[in-house]
N, C-alpha and C positions, 0 to 999 in steps of 0.2 A: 472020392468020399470026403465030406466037409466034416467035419468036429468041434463044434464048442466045445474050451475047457479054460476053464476060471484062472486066472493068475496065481491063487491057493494052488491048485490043481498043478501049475505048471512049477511052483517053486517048491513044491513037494519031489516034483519029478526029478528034480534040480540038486533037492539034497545030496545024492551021493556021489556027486562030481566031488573030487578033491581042491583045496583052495586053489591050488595054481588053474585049475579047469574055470572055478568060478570069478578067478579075478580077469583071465581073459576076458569069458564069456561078457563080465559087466562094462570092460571097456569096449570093446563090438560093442556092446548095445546104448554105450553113451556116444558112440562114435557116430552110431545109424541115429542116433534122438536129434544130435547135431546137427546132422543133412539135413535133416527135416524140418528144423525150426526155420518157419517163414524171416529173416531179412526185414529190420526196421523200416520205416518208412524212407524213401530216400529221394523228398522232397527239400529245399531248402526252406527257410521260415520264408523268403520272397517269392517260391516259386507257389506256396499255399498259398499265401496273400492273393497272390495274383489269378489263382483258381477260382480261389474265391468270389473276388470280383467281377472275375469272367462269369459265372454262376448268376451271382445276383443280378449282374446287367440282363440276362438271359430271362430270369424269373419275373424283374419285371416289365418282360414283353409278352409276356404268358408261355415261356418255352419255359416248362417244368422239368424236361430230362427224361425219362422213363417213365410210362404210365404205370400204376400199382401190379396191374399182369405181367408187364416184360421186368420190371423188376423182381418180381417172383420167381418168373421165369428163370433167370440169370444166376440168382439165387441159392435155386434149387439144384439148375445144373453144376454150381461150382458148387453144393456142398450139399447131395443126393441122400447123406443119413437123414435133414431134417426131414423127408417128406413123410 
């Protein structure tokens, strides 16, 4: 069985957890937001540079990288809510 239910909905349900129930429960859920958060970029300022200019040497021989469809394509697949 699937169920939508609104974040209103779910800290309603929440209310009568006592605080030590709810100070847990908030660190779990800062704990699991943690994991989650994607890792800054972990390029050097040299190693962009030098992408960079791999790119443009590339652009102009007319090698553009991905056509408009497989970058869609790619997209889509890593991030399947926009479609």
């Amino acid at each position: 069985m699937n169920a939508t239910v609104s974040l209103e909905g779910i800290l309603q349900m929440l209310q009568p957890l006592s605080a030590d129930n709810k100070r847990w429960l908030s660190e779990k859920l800062m704990e699991e937001a943690k994991a989650k958060t994607h890792a800054p970029c972990q390029y050097t300022v040299e190693e962009m540079e030098s992408r960079i200019a791999q790119a443009e040497k590339r652009a102009q021989y007319g090698d553009w990288g991905l056509s408009d469809e497989e970058a869609d394509k790619e997209l889509l697949e890593a991030l399947p809510w926009l479609q």
